[in-house]
C-alpha positions as MATLAB code, in Angstrom:
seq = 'XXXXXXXXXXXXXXXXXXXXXXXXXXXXXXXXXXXXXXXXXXXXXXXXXXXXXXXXXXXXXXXXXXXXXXXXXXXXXXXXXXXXXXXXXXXXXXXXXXXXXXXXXXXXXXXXXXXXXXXXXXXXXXXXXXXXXXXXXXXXXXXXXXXXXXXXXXXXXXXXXXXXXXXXXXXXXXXXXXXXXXXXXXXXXXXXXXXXXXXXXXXXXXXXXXXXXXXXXXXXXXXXXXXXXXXXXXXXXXXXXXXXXXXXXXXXXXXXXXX';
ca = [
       0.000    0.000    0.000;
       1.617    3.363   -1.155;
       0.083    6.983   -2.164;
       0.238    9.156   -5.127;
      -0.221   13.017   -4.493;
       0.847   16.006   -6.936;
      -0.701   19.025   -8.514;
      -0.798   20.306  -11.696;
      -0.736   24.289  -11.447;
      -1.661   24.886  -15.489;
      -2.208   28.536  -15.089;
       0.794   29.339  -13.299;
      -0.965   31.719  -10.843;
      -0.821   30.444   -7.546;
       1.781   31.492   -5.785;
       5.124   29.520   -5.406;
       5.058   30.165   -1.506;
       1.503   28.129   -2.082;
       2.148   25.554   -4.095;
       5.245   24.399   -2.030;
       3.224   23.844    1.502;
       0.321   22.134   -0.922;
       2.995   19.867   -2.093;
       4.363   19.265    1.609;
       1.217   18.742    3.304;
      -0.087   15.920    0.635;
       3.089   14.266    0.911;
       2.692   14.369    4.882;
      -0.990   13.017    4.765;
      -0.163   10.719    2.003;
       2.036    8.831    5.481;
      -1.215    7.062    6.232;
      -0.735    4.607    3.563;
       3.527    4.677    3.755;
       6.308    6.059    5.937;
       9.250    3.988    4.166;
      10.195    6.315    1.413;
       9.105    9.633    0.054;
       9.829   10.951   -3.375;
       8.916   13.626   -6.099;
       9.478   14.170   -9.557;
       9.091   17.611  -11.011;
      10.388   19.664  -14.915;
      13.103   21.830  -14.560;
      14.622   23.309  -17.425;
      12.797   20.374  -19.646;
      14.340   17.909  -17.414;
      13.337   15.148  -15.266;
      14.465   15.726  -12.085;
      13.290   13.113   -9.407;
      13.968   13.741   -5.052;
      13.923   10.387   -3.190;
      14.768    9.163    0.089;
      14.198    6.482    2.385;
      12.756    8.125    5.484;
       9.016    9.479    5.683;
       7.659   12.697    4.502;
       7.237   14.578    7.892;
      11.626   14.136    8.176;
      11.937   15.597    4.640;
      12.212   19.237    3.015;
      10.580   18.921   -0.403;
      11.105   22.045   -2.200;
      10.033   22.230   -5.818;
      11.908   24.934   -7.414;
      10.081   27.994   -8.253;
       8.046   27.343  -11.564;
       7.297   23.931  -10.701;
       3.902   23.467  -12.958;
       3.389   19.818  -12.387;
       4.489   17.604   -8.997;
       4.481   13.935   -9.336;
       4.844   12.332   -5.341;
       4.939    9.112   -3.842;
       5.042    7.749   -0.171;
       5.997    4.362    0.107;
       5.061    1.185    2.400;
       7.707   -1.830    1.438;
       6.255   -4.875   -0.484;
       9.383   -6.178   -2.690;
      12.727   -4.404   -3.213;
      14.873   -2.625    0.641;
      13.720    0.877    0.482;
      17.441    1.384    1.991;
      18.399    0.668   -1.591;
      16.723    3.987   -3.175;
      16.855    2.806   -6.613;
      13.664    0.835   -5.401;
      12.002    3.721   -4.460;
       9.585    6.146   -6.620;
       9.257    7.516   -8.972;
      11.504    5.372  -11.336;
      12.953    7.483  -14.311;
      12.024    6.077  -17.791;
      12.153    6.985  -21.774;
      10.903    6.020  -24.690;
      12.662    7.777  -27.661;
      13.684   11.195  -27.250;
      11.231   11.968  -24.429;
      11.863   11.307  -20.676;
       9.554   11.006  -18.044;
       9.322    9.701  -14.375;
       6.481    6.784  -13.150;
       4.874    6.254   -9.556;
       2.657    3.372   -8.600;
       0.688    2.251   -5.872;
      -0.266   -0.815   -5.860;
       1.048   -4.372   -6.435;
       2.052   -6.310   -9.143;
       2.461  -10.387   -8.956;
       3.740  -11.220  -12.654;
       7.004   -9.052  -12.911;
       9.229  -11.607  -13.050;
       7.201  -13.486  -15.843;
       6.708  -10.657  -17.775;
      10.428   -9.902  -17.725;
      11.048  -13.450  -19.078;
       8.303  -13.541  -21.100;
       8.693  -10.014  -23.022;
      12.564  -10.306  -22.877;
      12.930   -7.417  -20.917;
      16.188   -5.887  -20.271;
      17.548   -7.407  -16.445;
      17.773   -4.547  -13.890;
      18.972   -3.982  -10.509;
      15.758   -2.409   -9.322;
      13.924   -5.406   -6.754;
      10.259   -3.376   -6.630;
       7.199   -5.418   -9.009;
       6.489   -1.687   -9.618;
       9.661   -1.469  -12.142;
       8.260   -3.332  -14.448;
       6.069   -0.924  -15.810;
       8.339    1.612  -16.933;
      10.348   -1.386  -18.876;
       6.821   -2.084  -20.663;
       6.598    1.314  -21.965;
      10.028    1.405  -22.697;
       9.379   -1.694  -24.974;
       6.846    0.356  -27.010;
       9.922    3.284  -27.584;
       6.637    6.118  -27.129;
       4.861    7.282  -24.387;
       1.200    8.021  -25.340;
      -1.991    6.381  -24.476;
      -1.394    3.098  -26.817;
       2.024    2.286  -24.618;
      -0.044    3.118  -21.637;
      -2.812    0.606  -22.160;
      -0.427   -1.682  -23.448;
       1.423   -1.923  -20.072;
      -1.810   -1.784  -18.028;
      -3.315   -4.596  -19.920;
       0.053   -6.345  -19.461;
       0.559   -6.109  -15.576;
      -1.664   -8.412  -13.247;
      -2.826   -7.159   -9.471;
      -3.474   -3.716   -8.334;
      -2.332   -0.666   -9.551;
      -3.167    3.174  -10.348;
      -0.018    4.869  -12.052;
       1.351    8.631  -11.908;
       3.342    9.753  -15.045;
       4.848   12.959  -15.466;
       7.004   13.961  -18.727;
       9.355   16.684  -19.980;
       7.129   18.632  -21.200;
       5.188   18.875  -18.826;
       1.959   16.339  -18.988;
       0.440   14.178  -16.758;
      -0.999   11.144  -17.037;
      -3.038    8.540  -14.571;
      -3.384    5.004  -15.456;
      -6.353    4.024  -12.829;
      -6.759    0.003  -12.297;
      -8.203   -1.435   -8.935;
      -6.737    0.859   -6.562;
      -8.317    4.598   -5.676;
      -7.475    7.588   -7.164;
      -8.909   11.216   -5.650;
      -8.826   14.338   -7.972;
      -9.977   17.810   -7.349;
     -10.134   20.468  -10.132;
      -9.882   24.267   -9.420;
     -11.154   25.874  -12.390;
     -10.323   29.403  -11.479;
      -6.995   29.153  -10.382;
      -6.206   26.443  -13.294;
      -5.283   23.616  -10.812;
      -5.679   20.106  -10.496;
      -4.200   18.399   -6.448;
      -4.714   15.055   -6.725;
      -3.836   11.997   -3.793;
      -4.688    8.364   -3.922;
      -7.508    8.738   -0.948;
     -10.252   11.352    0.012;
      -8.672   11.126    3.410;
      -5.149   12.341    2.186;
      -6.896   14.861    0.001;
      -8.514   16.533    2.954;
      -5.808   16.222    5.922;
      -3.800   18.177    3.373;
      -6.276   20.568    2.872;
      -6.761   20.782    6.360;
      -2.951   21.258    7.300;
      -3.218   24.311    4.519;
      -6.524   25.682    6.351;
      -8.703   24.894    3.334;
     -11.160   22.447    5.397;
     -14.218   24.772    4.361;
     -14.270   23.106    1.132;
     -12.658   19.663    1.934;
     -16.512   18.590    1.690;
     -16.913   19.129   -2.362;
     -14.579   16.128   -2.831;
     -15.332   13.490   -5.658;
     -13.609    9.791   -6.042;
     -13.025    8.933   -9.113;
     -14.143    5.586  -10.077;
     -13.346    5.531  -14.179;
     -10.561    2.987  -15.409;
      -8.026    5.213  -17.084;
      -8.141    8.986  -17.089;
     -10.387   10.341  -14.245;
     -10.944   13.866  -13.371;
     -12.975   15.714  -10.265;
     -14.131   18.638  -10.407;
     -14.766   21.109   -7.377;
     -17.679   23.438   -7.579;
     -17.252   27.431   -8.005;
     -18.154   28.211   -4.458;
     -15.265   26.170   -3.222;
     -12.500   27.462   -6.047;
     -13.796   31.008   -4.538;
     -13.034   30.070   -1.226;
      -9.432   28.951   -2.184;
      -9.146   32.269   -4.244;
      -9.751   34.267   -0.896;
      -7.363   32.034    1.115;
      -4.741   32.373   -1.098;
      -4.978   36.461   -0.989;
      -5.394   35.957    2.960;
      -2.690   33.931    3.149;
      -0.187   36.403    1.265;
       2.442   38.121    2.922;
       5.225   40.778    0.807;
       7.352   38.612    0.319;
       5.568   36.710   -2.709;
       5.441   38.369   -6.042;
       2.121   37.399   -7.100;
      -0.638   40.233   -6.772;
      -4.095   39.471   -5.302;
      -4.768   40.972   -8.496;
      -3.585   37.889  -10.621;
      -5.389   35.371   -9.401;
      -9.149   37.494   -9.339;
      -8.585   37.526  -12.779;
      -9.152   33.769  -13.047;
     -12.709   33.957  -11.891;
];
C-alpha cells in the first residue's frame, strides 16, 4: 500500500510560496498509507528531475523549485525491493525515444518476473514489481496512451499509475486501486492523492477544510478527473490572498482575474 499526491498548477498563478506547503502537506498526509520512502518528480529546465529518500515525509524538506507546474509524489510502504536501496524507491525514471519522463505506482504487481522473461525485458537492478512498468513502456519506444494501455493490460494485481514527462503532462493510469482528484477551475489547478482522506488532511494542514466537503472519487478505469464546484475554487481564491504576505510576487490581483 503506497500513495500518489501532486498538482498540476496549469495557469501558473498560484503562488510559489503556495504551491510548495500544498505539495508538503499531501506528501505528509499521504504517510497514512507509507512512511518507508518519500519521493517527487518535477520539470526543470525540460528535465526530469526526481527527489527520493528512504525516510518518511514529515523528516523531509521537499522544495520544488520555483516554476514547478506539475508535482508527481509518492510515499511508500515496502512490499518487494529494501527501500534502503533507493533505486527501489519512486518515482523510477524512464524513456521512450527522445522523451523522458518519471512513473509512480501504488499498488502491487504479482507477474514481474514473468513478464520480464516472457517479453525479454532488459535485467535490472531495481527489486520493486512496480519497475516493471516503466520497462513495458520502454518496450513500445513512445509514451502516449497506446504504450499506456499496453502496459496496463500487461501487468496483473493492483495498480493506479502517476506519469509525469518533460514537457510537462500528466498522465493517470487508474486500475483497482483509488485515485482522488480535485479540479480548481479558477486558479487552473488540479491536487490530486490516492484517498479522500489524504486529500482533505492536506487541505486541512493548509486551512482549506471549508471546502474539503466538495470532494469526488473517481471511479473511471483510465483517465479520471474531479471537479470542485465554483463556491469552493472562490473560497481557495480568498485564502490564497489571505494567506499572502510581501514577500511573494504574485498580486491578489492575478489570481481574481481567473474567476
Amino acid at each position: 500500500m503506497c500513495s500518489l499526491f501532486g498538482y498540476l498548477d496549469y495557469q501558473g498563478i498560484v503562488p510559489h510560496k503556495i504551491l510548495k506547503k500544498l505539495t508538503q502537506s499531501l506528501a505528509v498526509a499521504a504517510e497514512e498509507r507509507g512512511t518507508d520512502a518519500t519521493g517527487i518528480s518535477y520539470i526543470k529546465d525540460g528535465k526530469v528531475v526526481i527527489f527520493k529518500r528512504p525516510r518518511a515525509a514529515h523528516k523531509l524538506h521537499l522544495n520544488p523549485p520555483e516554476g514547478t507546474r506539475v508535482v508527481l509524489g509518492h510515499t511508500r510502504m515496502t512490499t518487494q525491493g529494501s527501500e534502503k536501496k533507493n533505486q527501489n524507491n519512486h518515482p523510477f525514471f524512464g524513456k521512450t525515444g527522445d522523451i523522458s519522463w518519471s512513473l509512480a505506482h501504488n499498488g502491487c504487481l504479482y507477474n514481474d518476473a514473468s513478464l520480464r522473461k516472457e517479453k525479454k525485458l532488459p535485467v535490472t537492478s531495481i527489486e520493486t514489481d512496480s519497475y516493471i512498468a516503466v520497462q513495458l513502456i520502454e518496450s513500445q519506444y513512445k509514451l502516449d496512451f497506446d504504450s499506456l494501455r499496453y502496459m496496463a493490460e500487461s501487468v496483473h494485481g493492483s495498480f493506479a499509475f502517476s506519469l509525469l514527462d518533460e514537457n510537462n503532462s500528466l498522465y493517470f493510469v487508474k486500475g483497482s486501486n483509488p485515485l482522488c482528484l480535485l479540479h480548481f477551475k479558477s486558479l487552473g489547478l488540479y491536487v490530486y492523492a490516492s484517498t479522500e482522506s489524504i486529500m482533505k488532511a492536506a487541505l486541512r494542514r493548509l486551512g482549506f477544510n471549508k471546502y474539503a466537503s466538495d470532494l469526488r472519487v473517481t471511479n473511471q478505469y483510465l483517465h479520471c478527473i474531479a471537479e470542485a464546484d465554483e463556491a469552493a475554487a472562490n473560497v481557495l481564491q480568498d485564502m490564497l490572498i489571505s494567506k499572502k504576505d510581501s514577500s511573494e510576487q504574485a498580486e491578489p490581483k492575478n489570481i481574481q482575474k481567473t474567476g
